[in-house]
N, CA, C and O of each residue as an XYZ file, in Angstrom:
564
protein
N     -33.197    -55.762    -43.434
C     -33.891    -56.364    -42.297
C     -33.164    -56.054    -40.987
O     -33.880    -55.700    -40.051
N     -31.952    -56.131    -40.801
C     -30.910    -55.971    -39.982
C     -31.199    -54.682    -39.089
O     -31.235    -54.503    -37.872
N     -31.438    -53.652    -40.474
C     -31.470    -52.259    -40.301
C     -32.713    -51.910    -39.100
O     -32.703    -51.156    -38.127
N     -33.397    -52.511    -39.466
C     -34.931    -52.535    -39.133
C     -35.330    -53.155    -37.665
O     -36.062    -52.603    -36.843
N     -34.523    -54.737    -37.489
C     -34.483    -54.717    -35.850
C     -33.701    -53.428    -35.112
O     -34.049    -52.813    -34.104
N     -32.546    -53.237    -35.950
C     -31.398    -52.637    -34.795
C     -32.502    -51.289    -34.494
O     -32.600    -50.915    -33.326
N     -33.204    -50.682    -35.419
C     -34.070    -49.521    -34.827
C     -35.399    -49.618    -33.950
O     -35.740    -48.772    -33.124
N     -36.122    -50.832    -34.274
C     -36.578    -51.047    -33.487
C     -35.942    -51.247    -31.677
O     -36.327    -50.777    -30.607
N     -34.529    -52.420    -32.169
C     -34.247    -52.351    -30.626
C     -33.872    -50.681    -29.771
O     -34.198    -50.438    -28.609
N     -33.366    -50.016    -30.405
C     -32.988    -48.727    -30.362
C     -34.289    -47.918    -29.446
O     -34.275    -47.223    -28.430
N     -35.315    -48.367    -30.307
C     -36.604    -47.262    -29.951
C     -36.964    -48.054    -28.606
O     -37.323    -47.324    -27.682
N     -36.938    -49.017    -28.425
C     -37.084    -49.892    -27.257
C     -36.464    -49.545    -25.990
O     -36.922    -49.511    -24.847
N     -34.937    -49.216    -26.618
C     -33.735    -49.107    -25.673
C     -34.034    -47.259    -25.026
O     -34.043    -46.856    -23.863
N     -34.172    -46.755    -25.875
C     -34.927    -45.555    -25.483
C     -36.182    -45.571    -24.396
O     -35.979    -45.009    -23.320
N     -37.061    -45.996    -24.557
C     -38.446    -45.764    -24.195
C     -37.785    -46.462    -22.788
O     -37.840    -45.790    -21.758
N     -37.084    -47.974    -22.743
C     -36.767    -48.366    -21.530
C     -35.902    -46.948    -20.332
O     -36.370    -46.843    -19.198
N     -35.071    -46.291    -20.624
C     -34.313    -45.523    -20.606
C     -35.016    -44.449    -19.478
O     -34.812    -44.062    -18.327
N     -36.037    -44.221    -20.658
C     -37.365    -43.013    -20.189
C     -37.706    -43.581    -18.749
O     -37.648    -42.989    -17.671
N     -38.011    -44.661    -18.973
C     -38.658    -45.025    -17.775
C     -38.443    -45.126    -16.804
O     -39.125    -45.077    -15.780
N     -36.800    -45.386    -17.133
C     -36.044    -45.445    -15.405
C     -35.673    -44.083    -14.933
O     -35.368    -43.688    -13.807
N     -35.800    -43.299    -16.372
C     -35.439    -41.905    -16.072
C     -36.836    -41.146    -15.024
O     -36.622    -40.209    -14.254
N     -38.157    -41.761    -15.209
C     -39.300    -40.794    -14.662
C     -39.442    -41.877    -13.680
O     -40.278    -41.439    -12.890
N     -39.199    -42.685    -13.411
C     -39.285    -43.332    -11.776
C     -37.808    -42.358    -11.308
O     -38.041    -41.424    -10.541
N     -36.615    -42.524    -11.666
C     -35.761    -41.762    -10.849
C     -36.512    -40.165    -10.099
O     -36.439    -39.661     -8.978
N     -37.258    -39.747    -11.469
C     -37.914    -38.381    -11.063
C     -38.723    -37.774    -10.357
O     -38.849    -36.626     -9.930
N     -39.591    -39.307    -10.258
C     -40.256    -39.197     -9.321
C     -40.276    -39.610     -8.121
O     -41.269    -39.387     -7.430
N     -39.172    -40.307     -7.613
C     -38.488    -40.444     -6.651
C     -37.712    -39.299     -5.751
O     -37.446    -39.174     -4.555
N     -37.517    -38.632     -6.788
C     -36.452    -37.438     -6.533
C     -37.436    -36.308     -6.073
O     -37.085    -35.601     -5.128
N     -38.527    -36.113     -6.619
C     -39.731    -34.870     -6.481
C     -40.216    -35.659     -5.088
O     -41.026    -34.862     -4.617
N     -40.169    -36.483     -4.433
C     -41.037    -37.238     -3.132
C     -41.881    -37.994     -3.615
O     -43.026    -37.789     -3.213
N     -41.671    -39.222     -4.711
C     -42.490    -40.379     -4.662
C     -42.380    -41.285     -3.793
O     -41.454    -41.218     -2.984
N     -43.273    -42.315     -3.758
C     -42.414    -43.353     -2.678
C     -41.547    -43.951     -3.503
O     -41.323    -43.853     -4.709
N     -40.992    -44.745     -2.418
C     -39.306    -45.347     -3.310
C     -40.200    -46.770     -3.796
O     -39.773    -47.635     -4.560
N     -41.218    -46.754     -3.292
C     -41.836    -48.235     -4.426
C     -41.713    -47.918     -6.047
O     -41.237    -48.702     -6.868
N     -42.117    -46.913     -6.264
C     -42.070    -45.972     -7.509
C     -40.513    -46.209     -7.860
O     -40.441    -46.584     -9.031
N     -39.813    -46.161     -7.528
C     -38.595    -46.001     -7.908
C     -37.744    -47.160     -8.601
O     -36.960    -47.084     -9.547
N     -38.234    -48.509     -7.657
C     -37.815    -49.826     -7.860
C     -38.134    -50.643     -8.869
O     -39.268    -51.110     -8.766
N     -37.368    -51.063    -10.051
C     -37.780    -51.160    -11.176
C     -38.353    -52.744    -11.554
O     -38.884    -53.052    -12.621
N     -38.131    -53.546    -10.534
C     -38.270    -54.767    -10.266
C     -39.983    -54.864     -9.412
O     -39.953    -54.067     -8.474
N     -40.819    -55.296     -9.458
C     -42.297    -55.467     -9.238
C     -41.996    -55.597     -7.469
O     -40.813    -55.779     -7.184
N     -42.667    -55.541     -6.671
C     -42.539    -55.796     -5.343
C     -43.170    -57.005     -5.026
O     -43.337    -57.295     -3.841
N     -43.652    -57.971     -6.185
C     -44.205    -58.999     -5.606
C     -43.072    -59.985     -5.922
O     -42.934    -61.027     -5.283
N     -42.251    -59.613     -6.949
C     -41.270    -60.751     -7.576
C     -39.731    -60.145     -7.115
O     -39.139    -59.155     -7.546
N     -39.291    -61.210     -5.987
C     -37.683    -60.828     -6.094
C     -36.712    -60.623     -7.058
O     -36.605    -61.537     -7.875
N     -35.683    -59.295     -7.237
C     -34.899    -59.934     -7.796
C     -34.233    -60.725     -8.514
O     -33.324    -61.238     -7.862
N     -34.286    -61.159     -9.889
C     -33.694    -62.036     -9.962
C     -31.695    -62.150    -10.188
O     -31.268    -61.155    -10.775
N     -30.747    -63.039     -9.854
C     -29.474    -62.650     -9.920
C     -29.409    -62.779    -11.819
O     -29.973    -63.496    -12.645
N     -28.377    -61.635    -11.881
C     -28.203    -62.085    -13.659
C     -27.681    -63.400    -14.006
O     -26.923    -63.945    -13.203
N     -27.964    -63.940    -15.017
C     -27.109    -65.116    -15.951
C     -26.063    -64.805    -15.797
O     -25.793    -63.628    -15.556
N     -25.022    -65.868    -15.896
C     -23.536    -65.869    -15.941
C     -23.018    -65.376    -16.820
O     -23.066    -65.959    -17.904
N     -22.379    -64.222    -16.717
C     -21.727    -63.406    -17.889
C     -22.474    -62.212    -18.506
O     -22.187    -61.511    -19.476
N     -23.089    -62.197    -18.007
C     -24.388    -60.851    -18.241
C     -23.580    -59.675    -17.797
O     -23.282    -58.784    -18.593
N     -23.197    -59.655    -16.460
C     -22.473    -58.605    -16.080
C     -21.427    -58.513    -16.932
O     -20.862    -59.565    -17.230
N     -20.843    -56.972    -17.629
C     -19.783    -57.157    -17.774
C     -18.428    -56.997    -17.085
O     -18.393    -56.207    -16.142
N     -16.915    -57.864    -17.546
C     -16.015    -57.605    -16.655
C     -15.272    -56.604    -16.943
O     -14.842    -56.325    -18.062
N     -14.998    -55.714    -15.402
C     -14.102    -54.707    -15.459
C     -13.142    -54.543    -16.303
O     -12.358    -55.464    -16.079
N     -12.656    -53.757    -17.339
C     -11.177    -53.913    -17.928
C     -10.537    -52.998    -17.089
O     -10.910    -51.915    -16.637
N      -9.131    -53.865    -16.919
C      -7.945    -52.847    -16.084
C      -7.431    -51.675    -16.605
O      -7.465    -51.552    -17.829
N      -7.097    -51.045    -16.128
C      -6.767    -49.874    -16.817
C      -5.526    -50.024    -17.931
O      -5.504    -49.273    -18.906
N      -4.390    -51.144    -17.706
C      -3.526    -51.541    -18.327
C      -3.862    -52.599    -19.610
O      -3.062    -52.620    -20.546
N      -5.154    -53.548    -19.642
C      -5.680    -53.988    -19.976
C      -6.555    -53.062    -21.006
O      -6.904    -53.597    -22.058
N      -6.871    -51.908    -20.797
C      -7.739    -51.220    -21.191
C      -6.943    -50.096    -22.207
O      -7.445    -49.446    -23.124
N      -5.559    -50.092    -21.736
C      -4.578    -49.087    -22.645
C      -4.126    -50.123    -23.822
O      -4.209    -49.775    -25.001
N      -3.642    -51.416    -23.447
C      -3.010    -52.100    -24.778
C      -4.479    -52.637    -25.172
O      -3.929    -53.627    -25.654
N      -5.554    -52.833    -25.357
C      -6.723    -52.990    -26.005
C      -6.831    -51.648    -26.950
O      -6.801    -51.871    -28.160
N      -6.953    -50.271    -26.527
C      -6.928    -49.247    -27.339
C      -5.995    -48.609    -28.014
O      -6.250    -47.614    -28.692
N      -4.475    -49.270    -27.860
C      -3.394    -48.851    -28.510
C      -3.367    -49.830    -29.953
O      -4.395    -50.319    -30.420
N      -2.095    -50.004    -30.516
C      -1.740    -50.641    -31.548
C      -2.316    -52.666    -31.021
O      -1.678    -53.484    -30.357
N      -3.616    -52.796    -31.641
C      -3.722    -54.524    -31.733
C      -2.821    -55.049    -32.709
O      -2.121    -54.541    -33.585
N      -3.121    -56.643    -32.159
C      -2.249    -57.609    -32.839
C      -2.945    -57.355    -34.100
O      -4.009    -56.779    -33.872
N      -2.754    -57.560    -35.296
C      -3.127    -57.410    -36.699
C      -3.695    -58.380    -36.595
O      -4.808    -58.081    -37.029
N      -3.725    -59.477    -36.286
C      -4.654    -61.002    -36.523
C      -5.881    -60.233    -35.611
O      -6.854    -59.792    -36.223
N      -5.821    -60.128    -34.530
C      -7.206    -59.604    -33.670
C      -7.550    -58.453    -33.452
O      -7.950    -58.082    -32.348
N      -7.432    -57.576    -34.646
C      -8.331    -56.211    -34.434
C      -9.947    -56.672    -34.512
O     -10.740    -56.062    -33.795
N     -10.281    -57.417    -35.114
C     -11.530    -57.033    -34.913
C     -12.323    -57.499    -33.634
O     -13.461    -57.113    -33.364
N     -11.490    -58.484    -32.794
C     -11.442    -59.278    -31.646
C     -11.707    -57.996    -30.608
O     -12.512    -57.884    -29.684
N     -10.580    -56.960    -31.198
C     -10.236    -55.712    -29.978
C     -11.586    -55.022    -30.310
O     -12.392    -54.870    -29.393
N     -11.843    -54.653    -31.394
C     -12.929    -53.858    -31.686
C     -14.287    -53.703    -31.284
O     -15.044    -52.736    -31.203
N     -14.441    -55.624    -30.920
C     -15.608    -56.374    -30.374
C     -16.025    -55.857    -29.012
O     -17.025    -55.276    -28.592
N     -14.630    -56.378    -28.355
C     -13.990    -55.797    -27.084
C     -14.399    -54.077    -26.569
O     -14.938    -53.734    -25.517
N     -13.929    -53.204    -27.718
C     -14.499    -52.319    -27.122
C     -15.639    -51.606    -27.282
O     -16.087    -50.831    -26.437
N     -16.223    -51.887    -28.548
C     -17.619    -51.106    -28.772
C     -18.613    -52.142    -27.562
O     -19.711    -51.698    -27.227
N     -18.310    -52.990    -27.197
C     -18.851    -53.691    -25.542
C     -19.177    -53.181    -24.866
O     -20.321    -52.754    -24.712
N     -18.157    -53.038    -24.151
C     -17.188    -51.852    -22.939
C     -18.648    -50.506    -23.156
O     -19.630    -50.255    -22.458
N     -18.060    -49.840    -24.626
C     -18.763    -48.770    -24.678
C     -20.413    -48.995    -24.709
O     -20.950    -48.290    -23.855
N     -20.930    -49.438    -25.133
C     -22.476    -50.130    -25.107
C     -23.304    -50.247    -23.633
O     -24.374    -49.838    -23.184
N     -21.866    -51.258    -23.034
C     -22.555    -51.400    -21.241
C     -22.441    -50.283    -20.876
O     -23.454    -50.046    -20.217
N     -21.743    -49.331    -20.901
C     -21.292    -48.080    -20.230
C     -22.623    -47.070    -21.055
O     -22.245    -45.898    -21.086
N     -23.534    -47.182    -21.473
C     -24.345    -46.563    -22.221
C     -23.993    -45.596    -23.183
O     -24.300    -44.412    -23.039
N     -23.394    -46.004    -24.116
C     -23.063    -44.989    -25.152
C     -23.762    -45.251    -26.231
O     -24.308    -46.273    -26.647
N     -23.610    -43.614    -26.826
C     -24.766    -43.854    -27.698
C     -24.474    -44.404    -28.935
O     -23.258    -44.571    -28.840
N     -24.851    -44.855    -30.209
C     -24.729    -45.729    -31.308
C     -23.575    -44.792    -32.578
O     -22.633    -45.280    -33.202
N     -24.065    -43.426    -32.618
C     -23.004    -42.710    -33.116
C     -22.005    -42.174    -31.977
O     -21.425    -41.166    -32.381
N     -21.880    -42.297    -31.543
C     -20.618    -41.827    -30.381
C     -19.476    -43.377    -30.351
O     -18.262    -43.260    -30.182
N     -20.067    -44.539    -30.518
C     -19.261    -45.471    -30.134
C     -19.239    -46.046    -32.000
O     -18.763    -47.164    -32.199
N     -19.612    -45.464    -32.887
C     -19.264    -46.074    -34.238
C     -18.068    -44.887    -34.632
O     -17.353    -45.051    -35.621
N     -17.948    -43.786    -33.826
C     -16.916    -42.310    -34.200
C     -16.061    -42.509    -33.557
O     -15.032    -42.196    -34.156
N     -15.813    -42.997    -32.304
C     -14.766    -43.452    -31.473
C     -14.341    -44.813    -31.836
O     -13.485    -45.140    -31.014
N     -14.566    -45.868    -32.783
C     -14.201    -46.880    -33.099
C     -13.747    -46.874    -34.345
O     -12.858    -47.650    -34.696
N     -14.364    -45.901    -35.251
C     -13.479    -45.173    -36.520
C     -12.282    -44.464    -36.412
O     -11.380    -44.557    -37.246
N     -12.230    -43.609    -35.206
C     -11.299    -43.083    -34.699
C     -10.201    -43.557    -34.573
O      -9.226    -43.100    -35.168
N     -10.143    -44.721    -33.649
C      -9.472    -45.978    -32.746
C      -8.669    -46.752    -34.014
O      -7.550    -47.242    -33.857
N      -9.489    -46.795    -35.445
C      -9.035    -47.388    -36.241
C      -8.324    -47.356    -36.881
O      -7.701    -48.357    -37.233
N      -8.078    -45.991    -37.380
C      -7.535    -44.911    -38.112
C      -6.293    -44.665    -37.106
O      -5.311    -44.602    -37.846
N      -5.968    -44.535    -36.069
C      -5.286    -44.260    -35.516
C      -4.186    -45.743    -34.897
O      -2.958    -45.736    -34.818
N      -4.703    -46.368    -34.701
C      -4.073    -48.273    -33.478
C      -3.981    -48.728    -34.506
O      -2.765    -48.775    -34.691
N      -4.869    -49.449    -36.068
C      -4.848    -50.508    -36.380
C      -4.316    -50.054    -37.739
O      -4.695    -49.262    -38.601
N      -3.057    -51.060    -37.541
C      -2.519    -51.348    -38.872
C      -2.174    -52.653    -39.666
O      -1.308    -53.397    -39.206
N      -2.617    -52.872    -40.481
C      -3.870    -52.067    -41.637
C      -5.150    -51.781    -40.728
O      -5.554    -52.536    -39.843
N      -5.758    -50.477    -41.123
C      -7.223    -50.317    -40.437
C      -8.013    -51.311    -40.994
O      -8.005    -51.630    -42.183
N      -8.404    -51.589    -40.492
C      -9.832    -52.347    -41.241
C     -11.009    -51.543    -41.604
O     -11.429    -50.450    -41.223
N     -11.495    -52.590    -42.628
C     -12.140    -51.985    -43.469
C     -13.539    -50.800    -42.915
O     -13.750    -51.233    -41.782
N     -14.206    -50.002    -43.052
C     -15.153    -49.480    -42.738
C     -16.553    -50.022    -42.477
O     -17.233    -49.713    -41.499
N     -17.027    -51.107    -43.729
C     -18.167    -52.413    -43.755
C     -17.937    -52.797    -42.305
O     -18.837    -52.594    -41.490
N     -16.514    -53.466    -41.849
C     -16.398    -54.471    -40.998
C     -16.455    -53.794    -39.874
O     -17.042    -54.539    -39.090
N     -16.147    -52.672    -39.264
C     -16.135    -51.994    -38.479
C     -17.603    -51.770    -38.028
O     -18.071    -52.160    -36.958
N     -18.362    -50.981    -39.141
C     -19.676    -51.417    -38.840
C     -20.628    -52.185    -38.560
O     -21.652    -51.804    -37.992
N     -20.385    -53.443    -38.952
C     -21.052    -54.841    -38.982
C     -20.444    -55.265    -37.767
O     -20.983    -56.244    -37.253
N     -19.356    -54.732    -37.109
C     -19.056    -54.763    -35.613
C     -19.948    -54.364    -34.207
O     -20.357    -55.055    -33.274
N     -20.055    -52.767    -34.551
C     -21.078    -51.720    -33.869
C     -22.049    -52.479    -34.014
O     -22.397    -53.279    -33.145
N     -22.758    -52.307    -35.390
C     -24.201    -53.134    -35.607
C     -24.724    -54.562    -34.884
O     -25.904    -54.740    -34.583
N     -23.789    -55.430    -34.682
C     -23.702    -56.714    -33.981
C     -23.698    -56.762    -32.288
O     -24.169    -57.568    -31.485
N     -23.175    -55.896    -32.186
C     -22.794    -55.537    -30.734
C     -24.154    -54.996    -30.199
O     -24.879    -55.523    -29.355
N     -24.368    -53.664    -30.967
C     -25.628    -52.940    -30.743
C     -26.852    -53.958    -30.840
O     -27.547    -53.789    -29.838
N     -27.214    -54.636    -31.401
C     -28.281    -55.516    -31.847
C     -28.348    -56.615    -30.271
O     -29.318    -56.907    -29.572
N     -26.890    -57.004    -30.151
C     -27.108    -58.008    -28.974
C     -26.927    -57.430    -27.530
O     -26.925    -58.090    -26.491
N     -26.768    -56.010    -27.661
C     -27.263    -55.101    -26.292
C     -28.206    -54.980    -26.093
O     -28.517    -55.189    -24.920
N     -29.636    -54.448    -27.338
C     -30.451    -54.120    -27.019
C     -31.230    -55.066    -26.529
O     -31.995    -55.007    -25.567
N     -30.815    -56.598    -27.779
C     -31.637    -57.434    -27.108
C     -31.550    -58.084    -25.371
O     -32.390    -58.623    -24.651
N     -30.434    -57.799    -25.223
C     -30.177    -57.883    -23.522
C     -31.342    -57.025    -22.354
O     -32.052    -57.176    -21.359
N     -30.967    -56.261    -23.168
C     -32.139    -54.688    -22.143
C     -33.130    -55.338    -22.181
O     -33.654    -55.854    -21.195
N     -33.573    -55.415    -23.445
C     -35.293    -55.638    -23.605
C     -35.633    -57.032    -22.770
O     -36.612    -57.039    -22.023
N     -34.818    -58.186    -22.911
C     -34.840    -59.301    -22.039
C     -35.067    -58.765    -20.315
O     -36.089    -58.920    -19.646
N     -33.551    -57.991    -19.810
C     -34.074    -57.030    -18.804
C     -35.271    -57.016    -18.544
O     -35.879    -57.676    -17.701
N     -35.711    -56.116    -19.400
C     -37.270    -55.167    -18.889
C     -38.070    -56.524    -18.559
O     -38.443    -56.741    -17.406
N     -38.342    -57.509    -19.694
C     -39.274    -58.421    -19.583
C     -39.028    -59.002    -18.136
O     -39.949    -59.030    -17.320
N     -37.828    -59.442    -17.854
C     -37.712    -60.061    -16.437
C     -38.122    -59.051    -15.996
O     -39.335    -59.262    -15.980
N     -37.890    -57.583    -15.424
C     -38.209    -57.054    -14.430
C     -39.832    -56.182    -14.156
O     -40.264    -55.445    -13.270
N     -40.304    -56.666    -15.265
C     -42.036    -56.554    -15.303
C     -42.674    -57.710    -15.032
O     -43.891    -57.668    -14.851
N     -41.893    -59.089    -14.946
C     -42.604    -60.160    -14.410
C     -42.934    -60.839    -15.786
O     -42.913    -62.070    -15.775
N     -43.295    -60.094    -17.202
C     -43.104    -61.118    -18.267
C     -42.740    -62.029    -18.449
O     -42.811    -62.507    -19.582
């Protein structure tokens, strides 16, 4: 079942994607910039929920997160960064290969492969559903 939202949200997260991609395009070819604005012109803006945005990691912050974690909170770190990578739009195999990577390499003991995944998968699932929330606010839904 799991399997089955996360692709649905996926195909969602795509098609949303498209869209900002062919308003950018057509902005860019000489549309008007109404075209462009992904938010309705009758409905302001709205500011995000608290914590929606995500926060910057420091760059120092961002080196001992990807180096050797505490053994009690790798999967804490892991959470942490398939995040990071998600907001930053990465794609679902790019940020499950770089977190296998990360694992194999920082965490000792690695953790297990299941858990690692059921990491990505969790993360991914509550991104997409973020976007898609997105879109709905910014179609006026």
């Amino acid at each position: 079942m799991m399997d089955d939202e996360l692709a649905e949200a996926f195909e969602d997260l795509k098609r949303a994607r498209e869209e900002q991609r062919e308003r950018r395009r057509k902005h860019a070819n000489g549309g008007d910039m109404e075209d462009a604005i992904t938010p309705p012109p009758q409905q302001p803006p709205r500011p995000p929920p608290p914590g929606a945005q995500p926060e910057p990691i420091s760059s120092d912050k961002w080196a001992q997160l990807t180096r050797q974690p505490d053994p009690e909170y790798r999967d804490e770190a892991a959470t942490k960064i398939v995040g990071h990578l998600f907001r930053h739009n990465c794609d679902y195999e790019l940020v499950l290969g770089m977190l296998l990577a990360w694992n194999t390499a920082c965490c000792k003991p690695p953790l297990d492969y299941d858990e690692l995944k059921d990491v990505v998968d969790r993360i991914a699932l509550r991104e997409a559903n973020r976007i898609k929330a997105q879109l709905k606010r910014d179609r006026g839904e």
